[in-house]
C-alpha positions in Angstrom: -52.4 18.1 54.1 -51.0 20.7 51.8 -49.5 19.8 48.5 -45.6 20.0 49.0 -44.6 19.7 45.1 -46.6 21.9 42.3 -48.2 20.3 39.9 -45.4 21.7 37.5 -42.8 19.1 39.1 -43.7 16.5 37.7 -43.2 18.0 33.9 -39.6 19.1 35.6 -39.2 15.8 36.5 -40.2 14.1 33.4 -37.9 16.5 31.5 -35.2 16.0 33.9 -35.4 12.4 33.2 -35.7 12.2 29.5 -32.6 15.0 29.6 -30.7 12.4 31.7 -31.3 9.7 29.3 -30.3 11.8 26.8 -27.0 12.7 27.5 -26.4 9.3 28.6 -27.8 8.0 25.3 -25.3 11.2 23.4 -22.1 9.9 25.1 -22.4 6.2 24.6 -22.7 7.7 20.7 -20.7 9.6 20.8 -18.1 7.0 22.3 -19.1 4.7 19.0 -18.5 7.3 16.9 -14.9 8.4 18.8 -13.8 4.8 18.4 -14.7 4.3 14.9 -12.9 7.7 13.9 -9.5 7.9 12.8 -8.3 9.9 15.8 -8.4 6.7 17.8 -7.8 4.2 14.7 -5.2 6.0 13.1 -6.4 5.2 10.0 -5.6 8.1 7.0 -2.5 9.9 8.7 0.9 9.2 6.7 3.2 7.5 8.8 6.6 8.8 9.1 9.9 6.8 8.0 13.3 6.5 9.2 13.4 6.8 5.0 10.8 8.8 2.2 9.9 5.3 1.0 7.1 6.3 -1.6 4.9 2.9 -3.0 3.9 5.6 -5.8 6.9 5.7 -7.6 8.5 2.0 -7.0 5.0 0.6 -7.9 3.4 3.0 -10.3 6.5 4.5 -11.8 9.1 1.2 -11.7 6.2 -1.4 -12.1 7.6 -3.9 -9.4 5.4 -5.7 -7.8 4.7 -6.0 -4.1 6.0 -9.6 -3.8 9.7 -8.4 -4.9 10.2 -6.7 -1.6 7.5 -8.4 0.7 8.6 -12.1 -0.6 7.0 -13.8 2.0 3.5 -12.7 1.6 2.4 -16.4 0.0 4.1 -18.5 2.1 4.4 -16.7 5.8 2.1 -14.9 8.3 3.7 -12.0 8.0 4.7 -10.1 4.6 7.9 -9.6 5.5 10.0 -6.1 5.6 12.8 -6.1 2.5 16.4 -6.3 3.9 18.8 -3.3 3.1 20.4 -5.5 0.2 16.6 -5.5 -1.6 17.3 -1.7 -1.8 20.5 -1.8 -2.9 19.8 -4.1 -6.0 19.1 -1.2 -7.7 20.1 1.5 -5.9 23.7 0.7 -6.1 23.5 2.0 -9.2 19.9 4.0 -9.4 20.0 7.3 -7.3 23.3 6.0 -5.7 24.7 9.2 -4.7 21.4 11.1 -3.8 21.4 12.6 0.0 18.1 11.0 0.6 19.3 7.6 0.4 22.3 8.0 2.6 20.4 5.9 5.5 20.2 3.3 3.0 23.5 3.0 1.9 24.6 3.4 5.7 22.9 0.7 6.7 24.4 -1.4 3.9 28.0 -0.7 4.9 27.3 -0.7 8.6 25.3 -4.0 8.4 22.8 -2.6 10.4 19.1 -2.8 9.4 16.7 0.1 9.0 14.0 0.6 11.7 10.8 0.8 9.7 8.1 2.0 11.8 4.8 -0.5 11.1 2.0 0.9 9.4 -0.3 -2.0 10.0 0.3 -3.0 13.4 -2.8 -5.5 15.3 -2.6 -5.7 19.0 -1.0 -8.7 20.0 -4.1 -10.6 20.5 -5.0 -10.7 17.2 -3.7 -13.9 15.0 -3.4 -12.8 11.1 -1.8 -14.9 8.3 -0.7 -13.4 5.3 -0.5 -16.0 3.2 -3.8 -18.2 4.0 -5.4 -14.7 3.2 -3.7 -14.6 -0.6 -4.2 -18.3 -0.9 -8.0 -17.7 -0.5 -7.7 -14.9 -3.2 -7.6 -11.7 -1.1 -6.1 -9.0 -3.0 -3.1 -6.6 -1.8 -5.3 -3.6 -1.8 -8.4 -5.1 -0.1 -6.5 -4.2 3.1 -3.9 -2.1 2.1 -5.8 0.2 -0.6 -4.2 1.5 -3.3 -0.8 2.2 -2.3 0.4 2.7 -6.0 -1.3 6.0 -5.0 1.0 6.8 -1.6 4.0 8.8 -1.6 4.2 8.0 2.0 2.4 4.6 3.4 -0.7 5.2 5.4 -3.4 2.9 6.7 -6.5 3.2 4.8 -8.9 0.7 6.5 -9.9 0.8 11.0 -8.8 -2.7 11.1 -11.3 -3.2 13.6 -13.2 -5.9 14.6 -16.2 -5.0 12.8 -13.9 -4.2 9.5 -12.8 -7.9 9.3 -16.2 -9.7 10.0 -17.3 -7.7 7.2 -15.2 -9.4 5.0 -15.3 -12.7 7.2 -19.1 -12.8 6.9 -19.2 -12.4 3.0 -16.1 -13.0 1.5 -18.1 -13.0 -2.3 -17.4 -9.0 -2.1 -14.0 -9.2 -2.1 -12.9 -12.4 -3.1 -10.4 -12.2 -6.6 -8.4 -14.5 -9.1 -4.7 -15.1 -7.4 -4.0 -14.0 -10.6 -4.9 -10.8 -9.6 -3.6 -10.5 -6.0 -1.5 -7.8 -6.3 -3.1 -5.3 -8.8 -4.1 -2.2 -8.1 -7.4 -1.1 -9.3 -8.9 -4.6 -10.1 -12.2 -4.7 -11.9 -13.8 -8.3 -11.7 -14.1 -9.1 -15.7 -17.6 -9.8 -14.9 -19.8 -8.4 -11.9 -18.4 -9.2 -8.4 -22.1 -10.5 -7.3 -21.5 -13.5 -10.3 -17.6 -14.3 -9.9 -17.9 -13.9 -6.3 -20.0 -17.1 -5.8 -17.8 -18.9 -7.7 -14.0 -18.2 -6.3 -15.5 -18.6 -3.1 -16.6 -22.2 -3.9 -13.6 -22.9 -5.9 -11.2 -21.7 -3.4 -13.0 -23.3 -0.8 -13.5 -20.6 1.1 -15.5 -21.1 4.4 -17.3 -17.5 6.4 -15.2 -18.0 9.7 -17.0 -16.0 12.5 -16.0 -18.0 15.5 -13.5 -16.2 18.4 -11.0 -18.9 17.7 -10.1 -18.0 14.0 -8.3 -14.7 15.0 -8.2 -14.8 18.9 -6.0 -18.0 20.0 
């Protein structure tokens, strides 16, 4: 009987194969790679603001500190978004005639809040609680980075999965004093990998891994 396929097919077909596999192989990567960039997790792009609100000058310039305007941070879930009348403390007086705060003052006189766009935003699946996380010595810029550095907010982390099991799984790397919460550019007075240890044990903290912590 005479031989239907050269002998060269099969080396086709092995390459064919492995070149299969291959670009099978390429898109699942690249599909881990796509969902990891910021394209999809928005991460690094400056969110725009029904108002220039720039963390660099109130924080870095003024000095105030993060829990003057997000008040519930150590007490709620959520951080809380200052009210109009926050603003106007100072800016009744500060700046009170500059153009660019016109929506502020607007929104005092009308009574009408302003419609911050959220920065941070976890799909509605996800449980997070602000305040067990400052409690347990979680500093403002573990999450947030430095946003005395931000003329305009952006998010600086995936907030994926992956992101918080990191911390989850060994909270020693990023564990501070409460003291310390809300500085920006903390440096641990001694190495992390000795202090670390020890604010975990003394705040009791506990590496929760299981679906239930975040998912309920």
């Amino acid at each position: 009987m005479p031989q239907i396929f050269r002998r060269s097919a099969n080396t086709l077909s092995k390459l064919s194969l492995f070149g299969v596999l291959s670009l099978v192989g390429g898109l699942i990567l690249l599909a881990m790679v796509l969902g990891r960039s910021s394209y999809v997790t928005r991460a690094d792009e400056y969110v725009e603001q029904p108002i220039q609100f720039s963390h660099l000058h109130h924080v870095t310039d003024d000095g105030i500190d993060c829990r003057y305007c997000h008040t519930s941070v150590e007490t709620s879930p959520f951080a809380g978004i200052p009210p109009t009348k926050t603003c106007m403390n100072c800016h009744s007086q500060l700046f009170s005639t500059e153009p660019i705060l016109e929506p502020v003052r607007a929104s005092f006189r009308e009574d009408k809040p302003l419609h911050w766009v959220r920065v941070h935003d976890l799909p509605d699946f996800v449980y997070f609680n602000h305040s067990i996380h400052v409690k347990k010595g979680m500093g403002c810029e573990t999450c947030h980075g430095r946003v005395d550095q931000m003329p305009l907010m952006m998010q600086v982390n995936s907030l994926q999965m992956e992101w918080c099991l990191n911390c989850h799984r060994n909270p020693e790397n990023y564990v501070r004093p409460r003291s310390e919460i809300t500085t920006m550019g903390y440096n641990p007075p001694v190495p992390q990998s000795v202090i670390g240890p020890q604010l975990v044990k003394e705040y009791g903290i506990n590496s929760l891994t299981s679906c239930s912590t975040c998912h309920r």
